[in-house]
BALOBA-1460 file (C-alpha; in Angstrom, 3 decimals):
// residues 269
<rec num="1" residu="x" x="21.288" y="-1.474" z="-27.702"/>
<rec num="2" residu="x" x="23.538" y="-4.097" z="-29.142"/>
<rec num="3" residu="x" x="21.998" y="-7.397" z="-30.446"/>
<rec num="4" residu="x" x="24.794" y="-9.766" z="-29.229"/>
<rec num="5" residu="x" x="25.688" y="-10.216" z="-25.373"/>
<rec num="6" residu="x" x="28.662" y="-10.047" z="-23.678"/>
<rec num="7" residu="x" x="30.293" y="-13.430" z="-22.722"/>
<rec num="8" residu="x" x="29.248" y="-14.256" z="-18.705"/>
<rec num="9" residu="x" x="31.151" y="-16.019" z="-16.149"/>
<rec num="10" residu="x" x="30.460" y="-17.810" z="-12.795"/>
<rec num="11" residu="x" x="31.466" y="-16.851" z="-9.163"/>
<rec num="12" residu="x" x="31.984" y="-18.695" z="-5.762"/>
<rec num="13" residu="x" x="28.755" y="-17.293" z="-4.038"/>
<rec num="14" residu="x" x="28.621" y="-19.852" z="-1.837"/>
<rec num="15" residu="x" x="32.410" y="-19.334" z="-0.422"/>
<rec num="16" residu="x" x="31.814" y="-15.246" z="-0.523"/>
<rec num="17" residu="x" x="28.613" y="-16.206" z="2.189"/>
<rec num="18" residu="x" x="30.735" y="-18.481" z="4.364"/>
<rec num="19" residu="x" x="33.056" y="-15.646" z="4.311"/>
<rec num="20" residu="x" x="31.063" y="-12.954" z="5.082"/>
<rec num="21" residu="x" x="29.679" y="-14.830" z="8.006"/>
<rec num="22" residu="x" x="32.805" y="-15.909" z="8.911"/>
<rec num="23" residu="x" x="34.666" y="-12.032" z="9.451"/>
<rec num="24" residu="x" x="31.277" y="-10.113" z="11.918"/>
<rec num="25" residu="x" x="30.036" y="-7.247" z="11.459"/>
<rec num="26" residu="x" x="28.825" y="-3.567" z="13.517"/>
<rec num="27" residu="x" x="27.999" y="-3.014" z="17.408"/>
<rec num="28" residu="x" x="25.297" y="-0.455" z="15.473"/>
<rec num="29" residu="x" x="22.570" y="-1.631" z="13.706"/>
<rec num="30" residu="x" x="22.203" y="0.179" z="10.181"/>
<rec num="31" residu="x" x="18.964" y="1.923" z="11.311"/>
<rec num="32" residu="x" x="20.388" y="3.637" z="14.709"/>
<rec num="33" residu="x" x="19.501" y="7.152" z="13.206"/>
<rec num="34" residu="x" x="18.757" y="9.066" z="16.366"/>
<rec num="35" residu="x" x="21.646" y="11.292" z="18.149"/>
<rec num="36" residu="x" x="22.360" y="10.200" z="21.453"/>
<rec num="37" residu="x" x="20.967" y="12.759" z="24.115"/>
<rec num="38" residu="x" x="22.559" y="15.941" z="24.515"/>
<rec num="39" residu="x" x="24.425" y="15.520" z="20.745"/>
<rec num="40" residu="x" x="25.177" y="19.330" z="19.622"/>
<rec num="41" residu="x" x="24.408" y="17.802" z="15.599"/>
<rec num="42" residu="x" x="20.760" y="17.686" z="16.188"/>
<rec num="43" residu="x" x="18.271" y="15.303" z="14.549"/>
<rec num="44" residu="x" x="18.225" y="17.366" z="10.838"/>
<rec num="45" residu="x" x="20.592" y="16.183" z="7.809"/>
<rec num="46" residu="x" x="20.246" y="17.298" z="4.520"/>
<rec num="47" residu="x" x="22.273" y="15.881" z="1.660"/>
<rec num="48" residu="x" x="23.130" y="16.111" z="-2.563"/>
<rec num="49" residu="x" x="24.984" y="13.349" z="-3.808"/>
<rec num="50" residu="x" x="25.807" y="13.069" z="-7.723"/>
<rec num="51" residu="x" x="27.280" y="9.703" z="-9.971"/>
<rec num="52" residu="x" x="28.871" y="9.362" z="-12.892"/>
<rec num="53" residu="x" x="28.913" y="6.047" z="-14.600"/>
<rec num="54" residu="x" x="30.422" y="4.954" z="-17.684"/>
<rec num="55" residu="x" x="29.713" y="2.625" z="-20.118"/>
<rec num="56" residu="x" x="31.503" y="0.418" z="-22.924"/>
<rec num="57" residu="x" x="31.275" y="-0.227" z="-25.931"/>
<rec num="58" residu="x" x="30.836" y="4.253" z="-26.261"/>
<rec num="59" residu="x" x="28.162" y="4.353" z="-24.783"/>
<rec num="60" residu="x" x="26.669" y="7.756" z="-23.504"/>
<rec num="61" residu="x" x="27.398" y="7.674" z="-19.312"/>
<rec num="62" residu="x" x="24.491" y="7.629" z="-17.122"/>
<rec num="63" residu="x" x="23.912" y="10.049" z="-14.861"/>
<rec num="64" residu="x" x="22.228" y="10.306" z="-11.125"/>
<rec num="65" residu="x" x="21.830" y="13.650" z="-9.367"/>
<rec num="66" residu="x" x="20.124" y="13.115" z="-5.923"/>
<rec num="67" residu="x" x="19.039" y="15.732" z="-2.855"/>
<rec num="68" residu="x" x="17.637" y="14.743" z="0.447"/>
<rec num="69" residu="x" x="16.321" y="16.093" z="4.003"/>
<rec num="70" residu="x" x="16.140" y="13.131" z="6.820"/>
<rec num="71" residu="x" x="14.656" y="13.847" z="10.229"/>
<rec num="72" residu="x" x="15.734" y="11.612" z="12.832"/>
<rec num="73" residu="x" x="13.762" y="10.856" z="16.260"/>
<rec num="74" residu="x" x="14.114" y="8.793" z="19.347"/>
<rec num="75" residu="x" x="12.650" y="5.968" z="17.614"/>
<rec num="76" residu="x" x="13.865" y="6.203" z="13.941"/>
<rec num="77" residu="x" x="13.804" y="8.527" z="10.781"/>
<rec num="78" residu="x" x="12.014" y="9.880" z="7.967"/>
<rec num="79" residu="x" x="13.857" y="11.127" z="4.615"/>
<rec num="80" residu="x" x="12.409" y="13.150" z="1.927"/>
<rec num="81" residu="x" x="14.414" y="12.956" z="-1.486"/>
<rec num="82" residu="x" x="14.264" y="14.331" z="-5.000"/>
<rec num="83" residu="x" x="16.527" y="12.308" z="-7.816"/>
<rec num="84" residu="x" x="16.992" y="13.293" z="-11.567"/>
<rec num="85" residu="x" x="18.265" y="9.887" z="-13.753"/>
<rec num="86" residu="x" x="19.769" y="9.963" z="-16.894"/>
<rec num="87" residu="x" x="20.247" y="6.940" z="-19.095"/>
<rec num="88" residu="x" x="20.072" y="5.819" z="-22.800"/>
<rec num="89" residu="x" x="19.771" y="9.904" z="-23.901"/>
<rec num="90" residu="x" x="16.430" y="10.162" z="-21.763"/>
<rec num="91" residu="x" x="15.677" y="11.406" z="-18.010"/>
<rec num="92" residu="x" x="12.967" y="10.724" z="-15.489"/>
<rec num="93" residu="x" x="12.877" y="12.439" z="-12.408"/>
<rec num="94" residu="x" x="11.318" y="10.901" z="-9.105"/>
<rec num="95" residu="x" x="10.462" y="11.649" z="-5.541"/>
<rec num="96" residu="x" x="10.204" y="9.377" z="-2.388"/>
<rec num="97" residu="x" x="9.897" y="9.250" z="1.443"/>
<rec num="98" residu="x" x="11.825" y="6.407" z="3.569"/>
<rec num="99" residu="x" x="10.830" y="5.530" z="7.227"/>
<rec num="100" residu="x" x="12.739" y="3.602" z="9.702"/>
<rec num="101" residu="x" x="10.858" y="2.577" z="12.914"/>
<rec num="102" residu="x" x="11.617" y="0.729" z="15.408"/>
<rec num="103" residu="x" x="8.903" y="-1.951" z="16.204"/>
<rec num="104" residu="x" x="9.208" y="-4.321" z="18.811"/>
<rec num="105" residu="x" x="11.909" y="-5.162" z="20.649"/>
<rec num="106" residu="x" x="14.969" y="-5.880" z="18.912"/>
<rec num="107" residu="x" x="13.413" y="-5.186" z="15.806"/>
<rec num="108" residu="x" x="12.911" y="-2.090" z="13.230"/>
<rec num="109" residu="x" x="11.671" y="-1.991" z="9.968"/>
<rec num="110" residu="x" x="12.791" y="0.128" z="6.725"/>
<rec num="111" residu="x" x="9.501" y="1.160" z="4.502"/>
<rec num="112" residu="x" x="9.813" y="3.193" z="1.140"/>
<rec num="113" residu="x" x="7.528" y="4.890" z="-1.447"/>
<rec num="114" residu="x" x="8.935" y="6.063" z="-4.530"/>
<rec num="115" residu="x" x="6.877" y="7.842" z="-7.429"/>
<rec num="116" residu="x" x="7.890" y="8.991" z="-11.104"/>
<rec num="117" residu="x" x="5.390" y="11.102" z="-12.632"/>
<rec num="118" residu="x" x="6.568" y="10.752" z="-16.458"/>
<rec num="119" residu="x" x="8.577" y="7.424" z="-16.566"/>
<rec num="120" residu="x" x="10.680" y="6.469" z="-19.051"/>
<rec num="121" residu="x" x="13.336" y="4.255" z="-17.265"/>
<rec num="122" residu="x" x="12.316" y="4.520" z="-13.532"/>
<rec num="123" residu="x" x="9.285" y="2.650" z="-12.043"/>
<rec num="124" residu="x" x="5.846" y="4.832" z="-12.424"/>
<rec num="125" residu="x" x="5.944" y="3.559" z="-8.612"/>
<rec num="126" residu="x" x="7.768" y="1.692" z="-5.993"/>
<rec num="127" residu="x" x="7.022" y="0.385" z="-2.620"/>
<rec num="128" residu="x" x="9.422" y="-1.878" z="-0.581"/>
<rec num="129" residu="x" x="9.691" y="-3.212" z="3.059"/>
<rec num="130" residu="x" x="12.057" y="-4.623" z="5.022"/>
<rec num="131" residu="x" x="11.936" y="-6.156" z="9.001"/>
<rec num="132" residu="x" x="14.685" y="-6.891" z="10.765"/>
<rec num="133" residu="x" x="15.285" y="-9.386" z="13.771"/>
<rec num="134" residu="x" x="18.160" y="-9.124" z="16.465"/>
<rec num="135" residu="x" x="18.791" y="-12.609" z="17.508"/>
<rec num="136" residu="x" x="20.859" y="-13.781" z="20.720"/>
<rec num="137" residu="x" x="24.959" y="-13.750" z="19.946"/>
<rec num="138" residu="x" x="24.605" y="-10.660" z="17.817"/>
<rec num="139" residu="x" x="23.191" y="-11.806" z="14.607"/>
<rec num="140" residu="x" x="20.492" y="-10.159" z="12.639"/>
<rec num="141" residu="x" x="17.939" y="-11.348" z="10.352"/>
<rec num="142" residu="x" x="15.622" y="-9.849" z="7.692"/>
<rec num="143" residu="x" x="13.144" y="-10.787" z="5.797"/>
<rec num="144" residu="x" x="11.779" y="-8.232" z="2.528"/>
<rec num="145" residu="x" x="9.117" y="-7.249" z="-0.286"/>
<rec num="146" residu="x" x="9.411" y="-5.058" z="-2.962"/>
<rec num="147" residu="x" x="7.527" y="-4.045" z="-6.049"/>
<rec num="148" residu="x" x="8.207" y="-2.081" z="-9.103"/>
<rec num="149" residu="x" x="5.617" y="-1.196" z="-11.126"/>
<rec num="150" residu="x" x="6.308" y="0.197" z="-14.829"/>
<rec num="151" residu="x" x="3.915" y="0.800" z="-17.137"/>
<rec num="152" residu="x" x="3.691" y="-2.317" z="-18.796"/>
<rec num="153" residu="x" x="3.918" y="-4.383" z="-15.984"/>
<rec num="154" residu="x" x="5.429" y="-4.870" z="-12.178"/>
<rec num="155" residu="x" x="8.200" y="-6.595" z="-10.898"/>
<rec num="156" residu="x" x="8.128" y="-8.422" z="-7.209"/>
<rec num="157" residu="x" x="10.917" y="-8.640" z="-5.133"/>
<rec num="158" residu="x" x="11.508" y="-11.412" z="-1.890"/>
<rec num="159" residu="x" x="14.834" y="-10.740" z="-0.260"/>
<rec num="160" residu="x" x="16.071" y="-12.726" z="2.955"/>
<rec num="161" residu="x" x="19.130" y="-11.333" z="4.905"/>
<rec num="162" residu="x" x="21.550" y="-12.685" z="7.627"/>
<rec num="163" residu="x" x="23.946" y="-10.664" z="9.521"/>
<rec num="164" residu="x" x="26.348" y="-10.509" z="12.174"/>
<rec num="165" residu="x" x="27.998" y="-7.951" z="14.778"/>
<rec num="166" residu="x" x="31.259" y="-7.954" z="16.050"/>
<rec num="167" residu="x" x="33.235" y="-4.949" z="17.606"/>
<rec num="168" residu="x" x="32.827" y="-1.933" z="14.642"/>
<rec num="169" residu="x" x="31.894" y="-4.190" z="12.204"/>
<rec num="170" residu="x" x="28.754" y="-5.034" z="10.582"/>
<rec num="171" residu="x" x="28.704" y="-7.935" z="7.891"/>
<rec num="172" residu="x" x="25.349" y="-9.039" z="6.421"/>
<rec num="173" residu="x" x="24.369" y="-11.617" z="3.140"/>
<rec num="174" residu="x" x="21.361" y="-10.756" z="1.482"/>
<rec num="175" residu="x" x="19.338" y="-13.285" z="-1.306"/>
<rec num="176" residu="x" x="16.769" y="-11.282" z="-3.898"/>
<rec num="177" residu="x" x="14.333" y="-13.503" z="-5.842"/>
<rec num="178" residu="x" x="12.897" y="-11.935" z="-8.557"/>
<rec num="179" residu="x" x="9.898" y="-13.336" z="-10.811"/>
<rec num="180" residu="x" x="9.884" y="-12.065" z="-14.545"/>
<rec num="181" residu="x" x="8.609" y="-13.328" z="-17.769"/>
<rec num="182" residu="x" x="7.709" y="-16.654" z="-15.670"/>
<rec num="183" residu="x" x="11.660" y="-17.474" z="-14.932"/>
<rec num="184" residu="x" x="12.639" y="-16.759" z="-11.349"/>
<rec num="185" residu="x" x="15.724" y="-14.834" z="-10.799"/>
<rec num="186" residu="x" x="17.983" y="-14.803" z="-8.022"/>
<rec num="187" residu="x" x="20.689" y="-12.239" z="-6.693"/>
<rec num="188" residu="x" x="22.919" y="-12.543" z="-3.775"/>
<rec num="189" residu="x" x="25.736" y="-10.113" z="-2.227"/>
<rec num="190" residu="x" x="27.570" y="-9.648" z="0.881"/>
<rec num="191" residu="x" x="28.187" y="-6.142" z="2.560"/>
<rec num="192" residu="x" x="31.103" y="-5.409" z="4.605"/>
<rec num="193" residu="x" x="30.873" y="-1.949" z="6.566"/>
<rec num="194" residu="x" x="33.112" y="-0.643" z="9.554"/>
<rec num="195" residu="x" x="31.735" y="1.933" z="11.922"/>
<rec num="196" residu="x" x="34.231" y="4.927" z="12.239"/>
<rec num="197" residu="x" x="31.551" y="6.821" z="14.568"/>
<rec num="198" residu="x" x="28.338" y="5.055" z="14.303"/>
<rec num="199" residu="x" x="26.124" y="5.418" z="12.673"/>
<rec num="200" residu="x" x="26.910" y="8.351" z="9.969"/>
<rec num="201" residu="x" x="30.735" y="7.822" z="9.760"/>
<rec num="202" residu="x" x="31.624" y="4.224" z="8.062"/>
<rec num="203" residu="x" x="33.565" y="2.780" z="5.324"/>
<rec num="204" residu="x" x="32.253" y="-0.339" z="3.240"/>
<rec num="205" residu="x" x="32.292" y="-2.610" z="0.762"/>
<rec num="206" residu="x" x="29.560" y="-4.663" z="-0.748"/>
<rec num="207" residu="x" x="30.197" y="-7.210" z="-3.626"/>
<rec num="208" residu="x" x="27.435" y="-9.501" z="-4.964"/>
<rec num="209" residu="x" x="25.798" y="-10.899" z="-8.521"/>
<rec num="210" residu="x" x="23.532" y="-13.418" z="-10.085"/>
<rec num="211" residu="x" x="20.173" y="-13.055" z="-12.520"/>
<rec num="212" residu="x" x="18.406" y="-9.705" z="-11.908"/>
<rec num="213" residu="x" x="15.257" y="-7.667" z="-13.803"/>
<rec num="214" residu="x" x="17.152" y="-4.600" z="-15.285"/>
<rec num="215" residu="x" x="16.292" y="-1.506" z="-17.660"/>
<rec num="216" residu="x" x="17.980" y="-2.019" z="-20.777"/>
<rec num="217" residu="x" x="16.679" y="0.322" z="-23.083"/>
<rec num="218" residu="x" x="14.364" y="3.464" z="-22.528"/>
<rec num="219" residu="x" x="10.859" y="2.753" z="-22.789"/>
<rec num="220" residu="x" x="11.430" y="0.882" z="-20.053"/>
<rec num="221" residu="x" x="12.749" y="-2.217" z="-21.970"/>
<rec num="222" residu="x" x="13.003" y="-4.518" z="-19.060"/>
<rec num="223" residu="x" x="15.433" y="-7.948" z="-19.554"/>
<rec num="224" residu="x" x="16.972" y="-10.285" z="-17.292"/>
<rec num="225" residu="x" x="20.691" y="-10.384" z="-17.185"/>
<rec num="226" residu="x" x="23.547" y="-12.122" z="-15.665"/>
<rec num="227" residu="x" x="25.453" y="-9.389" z="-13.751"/>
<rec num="228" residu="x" x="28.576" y="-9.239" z="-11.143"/>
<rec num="229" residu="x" x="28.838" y="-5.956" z="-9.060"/>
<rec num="230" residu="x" x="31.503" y="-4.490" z="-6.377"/>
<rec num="231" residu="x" x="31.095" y="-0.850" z="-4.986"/>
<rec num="232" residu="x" x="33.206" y="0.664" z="-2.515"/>
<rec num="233" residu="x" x="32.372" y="3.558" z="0.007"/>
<rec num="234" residu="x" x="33.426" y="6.466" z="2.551"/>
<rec num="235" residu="x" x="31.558" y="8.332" z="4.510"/>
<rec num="236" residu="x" x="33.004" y="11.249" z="6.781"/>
<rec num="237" residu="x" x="32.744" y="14.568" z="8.767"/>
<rec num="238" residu="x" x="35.231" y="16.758" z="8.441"/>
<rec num="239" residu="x" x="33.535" y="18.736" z="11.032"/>
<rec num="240" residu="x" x="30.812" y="18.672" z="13.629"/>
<rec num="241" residu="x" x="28.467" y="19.780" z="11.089"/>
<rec num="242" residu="x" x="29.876" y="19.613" z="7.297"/>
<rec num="243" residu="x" x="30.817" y="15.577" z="6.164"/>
<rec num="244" residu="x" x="31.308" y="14.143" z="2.745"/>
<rec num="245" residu="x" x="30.442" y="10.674" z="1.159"/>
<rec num="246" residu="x" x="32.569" y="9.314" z="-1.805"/>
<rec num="247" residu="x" x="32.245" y="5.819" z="-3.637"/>
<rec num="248" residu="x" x="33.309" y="3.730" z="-6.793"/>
<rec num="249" residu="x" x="31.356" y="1.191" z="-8.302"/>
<rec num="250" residu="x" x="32.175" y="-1.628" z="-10.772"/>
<rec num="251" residu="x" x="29.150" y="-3.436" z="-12.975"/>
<rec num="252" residu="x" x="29.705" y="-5.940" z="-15.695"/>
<rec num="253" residu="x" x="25.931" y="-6.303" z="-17.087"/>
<rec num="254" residu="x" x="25.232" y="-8.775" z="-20.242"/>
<rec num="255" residu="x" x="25.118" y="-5.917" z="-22.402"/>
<rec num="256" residu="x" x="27.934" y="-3.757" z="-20.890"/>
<rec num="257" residu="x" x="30.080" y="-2.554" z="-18.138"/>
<rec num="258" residu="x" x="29.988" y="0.351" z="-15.798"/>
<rec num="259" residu="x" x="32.585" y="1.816" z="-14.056"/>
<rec num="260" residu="x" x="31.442" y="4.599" z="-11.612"/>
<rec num="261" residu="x" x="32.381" y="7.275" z="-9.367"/>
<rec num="262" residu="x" x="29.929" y="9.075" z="-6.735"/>
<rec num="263" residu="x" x="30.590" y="12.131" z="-4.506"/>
<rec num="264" residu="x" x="28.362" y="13.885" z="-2.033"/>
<rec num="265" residu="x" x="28.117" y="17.015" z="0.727"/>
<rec num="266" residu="x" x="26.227" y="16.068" z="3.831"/>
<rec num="267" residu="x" x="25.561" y="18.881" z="6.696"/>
<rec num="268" residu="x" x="23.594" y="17.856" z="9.914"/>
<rec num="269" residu="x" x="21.996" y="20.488" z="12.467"/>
């Protein structure tokens, strides 16, 4: 890991939120998981994804290979995955389960559980939870909790979210606060996705940046950088049953920058 960090920059977060609220967003909520009655797919998808990322400065590329099983049902879904990280010459491999449920009315929630038996840059554990909160005129808000817990010590996470609907689109700001080492850090982004067949066919974009707790070195060295992110992404089915996901991802960290690619095979029964 170098000693010196890269030069950082600031960005017009405020402007990119007026913006984002400014343009809408989706007629489907990101949690509509169920088929509609009658839908010859069924309520089973399974899915392997894999991303490439590379560094600067020669750095060795990390590495993410990822297979999962979702069941949906009339009121939400479970997923089951398996993930295999590589970064910094090391590997940790971790399991999870994520639940969407719809609650009340106008409301869902998204709840996940993620364990690493061995870790070495993941989280020994991870829980997170997120509500959200259809309001009048098609906007959406959220509130959020998550905690990572190395072995050395855990990191909380608040997030806050605002969104909007209009016609295919869905647009939504999110704010992160993190706590670490005493200093609070803070993380915004805006999302941009457009329904091509709700909800498992979109495009999307989703920029963001600010302070955040990151792994810089195995062990898990954990710092907190200055970091500016965009990633790009297509989801499609080419047929009824057989779909494919694609994405590129752009990361300038204080210590380097990533450039990524990320393909993966869905298939739905």
């Amino acid at each position: 890991m170098d000693s010196m960090r890269r030069p950082t920059r600031s960005w017009p977060w405020p402007g990119l939120l007026v913006l984002s609220l400014l343009m809408g967003s989706a007629v489907v909520p990101l949690h509509a998981q169920s088929p509609p009655d009658g839908d010859p797919t069924g309520s089973w998808e399974a899915a392997v994804f894999y991303t490439w990322q590379h560094l600067s400065d020669q750095r060795a590329p990390w590495q993410v290979s990822k297979a999962l099983v979702q069941r949906r049902h009339a009121q939400g879904a479970v997923i089951l995955e398996a993930a295999h990280v590589r970064r910094f010459g090391t590997g940790d491999a971790s399991v999870s389960v994520d639940v969407w449920q719809d609650l009340w009315p106008q409301a869902y929630m998204h709840a996940a559980v993620d364990y690493t038996p061995a870790p070495a840059l993941l989280p020994a554990q991870a829980v997170s939870g997120e509500v959200y909160q259809t309001l009048p005129g098609g906007w959406e808000i959220a509130g959020s909790y998550a905690q990572r817990r190395y072995p050395a010590q855990a990191v909380h996470l608040v997030g806050a979210g605002l969104a909007t609907y209009a016609g295919a689109w869905y647009l939504r700001a999110k704010t992160t606060v993190t706590r670490l080492y005493g200093r609070l850090s803070v993380v915004q982004s805006v999302r941009a996705r457009r329904y091509l067949n709700p909800p498992r066919e979109y495009m999307g974009i989703r920029v963001g940046g600010g302070r955040v707790a990151e792994v810089v070195d195995d062990g898990p060295i954990i710092e907190t950088v200055r970091t500016f992110f965009v990633t790009a992404q297509l989801q499609k089915f080419l047929t009824p049953h057989l779909g494919v996901m694609i994405a590129g991802s752009y990361s300038d960290d204080a210590f380097f920058v990533r450039r990524g690619l990320s393909v993966g095979i869905l298939t739905r029964w």
